[in-house]
N, C-alpha and C positions, 0 to 999 in steps of 0.2 A: 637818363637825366635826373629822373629822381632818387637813384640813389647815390648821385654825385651830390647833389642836395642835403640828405639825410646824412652822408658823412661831414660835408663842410659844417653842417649844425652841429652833427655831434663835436666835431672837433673843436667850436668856438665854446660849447657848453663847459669842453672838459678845460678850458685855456682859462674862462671866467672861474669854475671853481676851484682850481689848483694853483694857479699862478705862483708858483714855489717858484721858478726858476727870475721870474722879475723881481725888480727894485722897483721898491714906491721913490719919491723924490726926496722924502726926507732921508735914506739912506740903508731903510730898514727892507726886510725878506719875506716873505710871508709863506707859510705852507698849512695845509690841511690842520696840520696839527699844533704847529707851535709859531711865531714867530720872534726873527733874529735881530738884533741893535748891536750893531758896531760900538765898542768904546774903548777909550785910549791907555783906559788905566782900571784895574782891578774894583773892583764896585765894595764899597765900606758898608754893606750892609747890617744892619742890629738891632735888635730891639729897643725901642725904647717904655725904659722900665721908671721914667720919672714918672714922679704922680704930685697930689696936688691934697695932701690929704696933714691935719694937723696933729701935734704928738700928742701921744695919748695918757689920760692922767690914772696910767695904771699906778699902786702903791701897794709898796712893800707889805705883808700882813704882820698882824701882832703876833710875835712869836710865845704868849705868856698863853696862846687858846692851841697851841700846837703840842705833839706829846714825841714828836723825831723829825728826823729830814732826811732829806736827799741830797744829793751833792753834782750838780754837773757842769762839767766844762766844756761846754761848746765853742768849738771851733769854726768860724763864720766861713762860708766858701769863696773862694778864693777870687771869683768872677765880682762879690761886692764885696770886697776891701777897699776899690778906690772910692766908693762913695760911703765909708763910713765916717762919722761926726764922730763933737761928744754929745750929739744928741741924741744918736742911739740907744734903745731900749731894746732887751729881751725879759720877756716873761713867761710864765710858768702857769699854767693855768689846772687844777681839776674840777672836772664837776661845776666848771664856769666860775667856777673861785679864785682870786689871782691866789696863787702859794708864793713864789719871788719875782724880785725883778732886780735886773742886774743892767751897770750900766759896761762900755765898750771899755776892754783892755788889751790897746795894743801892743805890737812889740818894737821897740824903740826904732828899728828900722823900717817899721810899715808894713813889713811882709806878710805877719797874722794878726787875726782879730779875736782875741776872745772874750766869752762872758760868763762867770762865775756866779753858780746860781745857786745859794741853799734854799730848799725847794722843801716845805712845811708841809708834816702830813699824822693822820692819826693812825689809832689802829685798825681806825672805819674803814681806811682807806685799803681796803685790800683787794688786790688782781683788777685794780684801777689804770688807765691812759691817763698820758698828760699832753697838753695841748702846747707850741710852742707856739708865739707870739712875738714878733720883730718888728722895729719898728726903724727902717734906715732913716736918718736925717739928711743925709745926702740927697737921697731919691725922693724922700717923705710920702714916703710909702708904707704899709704894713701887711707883712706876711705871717699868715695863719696855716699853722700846721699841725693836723688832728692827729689823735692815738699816734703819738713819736713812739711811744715805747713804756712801758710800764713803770708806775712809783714802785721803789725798794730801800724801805728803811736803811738807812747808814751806805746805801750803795752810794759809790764813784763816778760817775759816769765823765767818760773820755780821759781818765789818768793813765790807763797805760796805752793807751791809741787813742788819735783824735777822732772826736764825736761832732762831724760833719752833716748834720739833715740837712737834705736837699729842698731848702729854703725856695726857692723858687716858684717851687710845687704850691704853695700856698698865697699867691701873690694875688692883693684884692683886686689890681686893676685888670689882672685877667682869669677869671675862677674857671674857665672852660678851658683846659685843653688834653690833648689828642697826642697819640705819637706814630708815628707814620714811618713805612720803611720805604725809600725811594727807590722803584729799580730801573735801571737803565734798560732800552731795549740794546738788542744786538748789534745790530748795524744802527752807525753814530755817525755821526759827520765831525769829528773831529777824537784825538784819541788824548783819555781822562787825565787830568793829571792834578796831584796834590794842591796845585793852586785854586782848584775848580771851586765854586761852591754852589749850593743849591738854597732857596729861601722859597718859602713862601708868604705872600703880601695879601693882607685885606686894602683892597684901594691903593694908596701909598706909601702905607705901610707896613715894616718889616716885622713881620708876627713868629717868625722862625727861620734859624739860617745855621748851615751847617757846611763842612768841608766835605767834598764833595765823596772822598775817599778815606774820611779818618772815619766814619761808623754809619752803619747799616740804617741806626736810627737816628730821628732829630723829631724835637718835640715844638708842637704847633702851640701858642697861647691863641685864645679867644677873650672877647668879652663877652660873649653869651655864645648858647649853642645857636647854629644854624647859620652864621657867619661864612661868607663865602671865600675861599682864597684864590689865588692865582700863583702858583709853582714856574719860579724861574731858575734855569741853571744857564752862570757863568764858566764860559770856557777859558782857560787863559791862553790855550794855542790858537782858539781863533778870534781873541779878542773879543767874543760876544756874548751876549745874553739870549738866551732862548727864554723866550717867553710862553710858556704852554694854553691853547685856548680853553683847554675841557678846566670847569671848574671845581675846586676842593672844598666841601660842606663840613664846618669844624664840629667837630660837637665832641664830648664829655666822653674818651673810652680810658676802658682801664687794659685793653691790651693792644699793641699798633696794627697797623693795618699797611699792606703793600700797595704803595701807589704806584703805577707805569709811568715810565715816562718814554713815549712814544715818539720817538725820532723820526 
């Protein structure tokens, strides 16, 4: 008798903490590791990169205290052309000194954005970093990006390939982030497919989202380290979201890290 006891217990313990195979009432799944939310249409998830910050009263320097220059054409990436203005600025920074600033030149069909910088330097200035400096008016935001690449008297930069820095990387509203390689466990309950994708969310919002099967990595934004996320992946053969319980601690790395994701 008592061991028919001991197993009715155990059995009710194992049903209270797994309950994978029940629906709650609002429609959703739950298991040890992740839970699941039906939805009827592919999830628009994205960062949002607006901000709340005003333009800034960088200014061209006096070219009569300058002894050469630098020349470069930066090519703006491609992800923020729909939110460039003409109130866009790029600047040029050494040494915490503005050298140019250039305003946005796009091209008649919208496709690219550039900005043409002659970029003021001495002979002091030697095996010196420069600093790029953006300022989207769309988003009104400004991104900072340290040691781009060295000053070089009478050099070109991006005339015979476009000179793309990955602008991003410098973004004030989120200065912490991390790059993380997602990996699938073996057995899945559903089989992947290019529509898949994977994000991870601080609260309710979207701090990092990637497809699910276009690259190994995707990169987390934070606003400071120690920010907690939550990793969800959308399936589209099974119309759901898996939502993961174990939590992800953002913090500041310079090489990524493999996270599980444990089906």
């Amino acid at each position: 008798m008592k061991k028919t006891i001991h197993i009715m217990m155990l059995i009710a313990a194992l049903t209270i903490a797994w309950g994978c195979s029940s629906d709650s009432s609002d429609g959703d799944t739950y298991n040890l590791n992740y839970s699941v939310t039906t939805t009827t249409a592919r999830p628009n998830w994205a960062i949002d990169w607006y901000n709340n910050e005003p333009a800034p009263n960088w200014e061209e320097p006096n070219q009569n205290l300058f002894e050469h220059s630098m020349y470069i054409i930066l090519t703006l990436p491609e992800n923020l052309v729909p939110f460039s203005t003409d109130d866009d600025l790029m600047a040029v920074f050494i040494n915490n000194e503005c050298r140019s600033v250039a305003k946005a030149s796009p091209l008649e069909d919208g496709s690219k954005v550039y900005f043409v910088n002659t970029v003021r330097g001495n002979d002091t200035d030697k095996e010196v970093y420069f600093t790029l400096k953006y300022y989207s008016g769309g988003l009104r935001h400004t991104f900072v990006i340290d040691g781009t690449d060295q000053y070089v008297p009478d050099l070109i930069l991006g005339l015979d390939e476009d000179f793309v820095p990955n602008i991003m990387a410098g973004s004030t509203k989120y200065p912490c982030q991390m790059m993380i390689d997602p990996v699938l466990s073996e057995k899945l309950p559903f089989t992947p497919s290019p529509d898949d994708l994977i994000a991870v969310f601080v609260g309710n919002e979207c701090r990092g989202v990637a497809r699910a099967q276009e690259s190994t990595s995707m990169v987390i934004y934070g606003r400071h380290d120690g920010e907690e996320g939550t990793l969800r992946y959308y399936s589209a053969e099974q119309k759901g979201i898996y939502t993961f319980n174990e939590k992800l601690t953002i913090q500041a790395l310079s090489q990524p890290i493999e996270v599980p994701l444990s089906f």
